[in-house]
C-alpha positions as CSV (number, residue, x, y, z in Angstrom):
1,X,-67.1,-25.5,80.6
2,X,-68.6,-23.7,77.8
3,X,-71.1,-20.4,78.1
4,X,-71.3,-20.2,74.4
5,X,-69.3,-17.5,73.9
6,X,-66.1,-17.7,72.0
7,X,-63.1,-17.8,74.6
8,X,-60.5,-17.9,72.2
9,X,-59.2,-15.2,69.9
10,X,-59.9,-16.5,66.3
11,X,-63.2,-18.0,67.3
12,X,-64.3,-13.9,68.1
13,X,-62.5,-12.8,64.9
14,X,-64.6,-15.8,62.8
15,X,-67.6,-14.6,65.0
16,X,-67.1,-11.0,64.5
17,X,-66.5,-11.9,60.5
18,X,-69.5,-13.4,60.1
19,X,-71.1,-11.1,61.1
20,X,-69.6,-8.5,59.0
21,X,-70.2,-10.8,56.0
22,X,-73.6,-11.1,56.4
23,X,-74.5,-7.6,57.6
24,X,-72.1,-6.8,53.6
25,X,-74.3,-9.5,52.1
26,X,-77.8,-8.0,53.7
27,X,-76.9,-4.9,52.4
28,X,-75.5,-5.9,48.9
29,X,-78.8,-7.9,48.7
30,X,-80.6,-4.7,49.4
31,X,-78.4,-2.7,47.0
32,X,-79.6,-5.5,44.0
33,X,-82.8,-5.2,44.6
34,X,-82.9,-1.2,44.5
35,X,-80.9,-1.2,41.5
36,X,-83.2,-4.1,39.9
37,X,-85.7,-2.0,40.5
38,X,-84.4,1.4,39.2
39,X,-83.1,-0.4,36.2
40,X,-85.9,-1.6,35.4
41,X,-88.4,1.7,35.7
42,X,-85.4,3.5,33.3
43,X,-86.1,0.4,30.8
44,X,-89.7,1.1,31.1
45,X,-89.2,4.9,30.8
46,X,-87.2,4.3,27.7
47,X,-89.2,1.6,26.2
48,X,-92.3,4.3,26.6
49,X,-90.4,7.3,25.4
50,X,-89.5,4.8,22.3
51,X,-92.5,4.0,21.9
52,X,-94.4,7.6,21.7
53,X,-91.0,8.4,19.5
54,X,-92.1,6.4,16.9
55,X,-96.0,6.6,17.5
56,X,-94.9,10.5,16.3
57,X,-92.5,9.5,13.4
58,X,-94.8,7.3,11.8
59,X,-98.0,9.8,12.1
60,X,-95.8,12.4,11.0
61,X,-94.6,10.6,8.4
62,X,-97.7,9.5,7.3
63,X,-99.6,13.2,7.0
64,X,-96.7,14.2,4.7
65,X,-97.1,10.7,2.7
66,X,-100.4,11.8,2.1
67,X,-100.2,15.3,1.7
68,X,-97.1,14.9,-1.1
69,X,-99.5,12.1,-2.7
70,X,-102.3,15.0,-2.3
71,X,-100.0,17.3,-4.6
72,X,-99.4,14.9,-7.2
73,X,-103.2,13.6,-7.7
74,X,-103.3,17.3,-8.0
75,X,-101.1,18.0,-10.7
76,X,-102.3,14.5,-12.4
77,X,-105.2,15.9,-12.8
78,X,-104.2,18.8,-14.6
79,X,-104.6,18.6,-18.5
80,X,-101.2,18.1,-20.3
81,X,-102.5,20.6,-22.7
82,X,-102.5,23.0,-19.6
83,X,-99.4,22.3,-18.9
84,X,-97.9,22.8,-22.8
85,X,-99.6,25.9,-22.8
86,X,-98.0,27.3,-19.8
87,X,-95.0,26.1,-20.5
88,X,-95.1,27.6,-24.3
89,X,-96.5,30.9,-22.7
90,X,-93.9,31.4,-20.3
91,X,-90.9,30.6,-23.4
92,X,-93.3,33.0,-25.8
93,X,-92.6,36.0,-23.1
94,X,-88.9,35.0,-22.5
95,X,-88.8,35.4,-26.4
96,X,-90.7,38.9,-26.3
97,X,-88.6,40.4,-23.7
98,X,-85.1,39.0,-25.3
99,X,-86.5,40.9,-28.1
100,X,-87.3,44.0,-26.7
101,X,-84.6,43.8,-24.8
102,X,-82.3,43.7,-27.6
103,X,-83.9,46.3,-29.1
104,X,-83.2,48.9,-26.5
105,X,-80.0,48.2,-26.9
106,X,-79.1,48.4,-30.2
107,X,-81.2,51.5,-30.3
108,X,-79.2,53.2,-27.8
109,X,-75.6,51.9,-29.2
110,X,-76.3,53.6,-32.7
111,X,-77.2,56.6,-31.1
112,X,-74.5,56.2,-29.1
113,X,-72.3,56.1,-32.3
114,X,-74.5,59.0,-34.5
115,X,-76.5,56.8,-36.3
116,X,-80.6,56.6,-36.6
117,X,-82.0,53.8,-37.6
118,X,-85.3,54.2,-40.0
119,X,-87.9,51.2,-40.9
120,X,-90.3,53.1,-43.5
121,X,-92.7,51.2,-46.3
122,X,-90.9,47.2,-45.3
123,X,-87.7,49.0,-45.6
124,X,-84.6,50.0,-43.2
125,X,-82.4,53.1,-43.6
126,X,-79.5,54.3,-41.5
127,X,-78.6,58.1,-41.1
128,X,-75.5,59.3,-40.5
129,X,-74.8,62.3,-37.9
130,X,-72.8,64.7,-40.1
131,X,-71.5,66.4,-37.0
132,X,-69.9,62.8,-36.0
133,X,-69.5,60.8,-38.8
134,X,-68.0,60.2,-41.9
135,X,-68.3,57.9,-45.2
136,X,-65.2,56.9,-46.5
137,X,-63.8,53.8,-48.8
138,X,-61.2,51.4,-46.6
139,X,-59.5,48.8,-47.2
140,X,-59.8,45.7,-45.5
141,X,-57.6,42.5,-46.5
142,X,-56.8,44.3,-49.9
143,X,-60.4,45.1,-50.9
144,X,-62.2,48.3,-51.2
145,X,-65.2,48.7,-48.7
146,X,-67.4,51.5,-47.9
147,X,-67.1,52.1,-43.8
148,X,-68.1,54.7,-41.2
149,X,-65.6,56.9,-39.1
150,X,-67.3,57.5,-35.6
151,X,-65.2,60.5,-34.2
152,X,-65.4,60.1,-30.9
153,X,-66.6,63.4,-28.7
């Protein structure tokens, strides 16, 4: 007679398996559908935070598109005539300053060496210290020259 209960051994291990395997596959089932879930608000997440990413890049990107085309309608619309002049004016006052630049120092070298320098009537002289210098005739590679002895203090 049968109660519908296993009697034998292996039919309560198969019972008790079965039950094992489909509490395991209830809960695996479960598990799926909480990661389906989770997986796919992270993919929404991300597709948003993509999405605002490159709203920002391209707005961004844009503004400074217009803003650098800004700058050179700008300087388009400045005459090249403008542009010459500047450019002439700003070489013109490089020149000046080399110049007196020069000057200063060549001033100060003679000096330096006990000679003034004199520009009278379109014409240039050069004094010599007597306290410091010297004329005298050299000679250099076999000819006679007249040079200048700087005694040195």
């Amino acid at each position: 007679m049968t109660t519908g209960k296993p009697n034998r051994l292996a039919e309560k291990l198969n019972a008790d398996l079965e039950t094992i395997r489909s509490d395991h596959a209830a809960l695996m089932a479960s598990q799926l559908e909480s990661f389906r879930s989770d997986f796919s608000s992270i993919a929404t997440s991300a597709l948003h935070t993509i999405e605002t990413d490159i709203r920002f890049f391209l707005s961004d990107s844009r503004s400074e598109l217009e803003r650098r085309s800004e700058t050179i309608r700008r300087w388009l619309t400045i005459s090249p005539w403008v542009i010459v002049a500047m450019v002439s004016s700003w070489i013109a006052t490089v020149l000046i300053a080399s110049w007196f630049w020069t000057g200063l120092f060549t001033r100060s070298e003679m000096t330096r060496l006990g000679l003034t320098r004199i520009e009278q009537a379109g014409q240039t002289w050069v004094t010599l210290d007597p306290d410091r210098t010297e004329l005298k005739t050299c000679t250099m590679a076999g000819t006679l020259v007249i040079c200048i002895e700087i005694k040195e203090p």
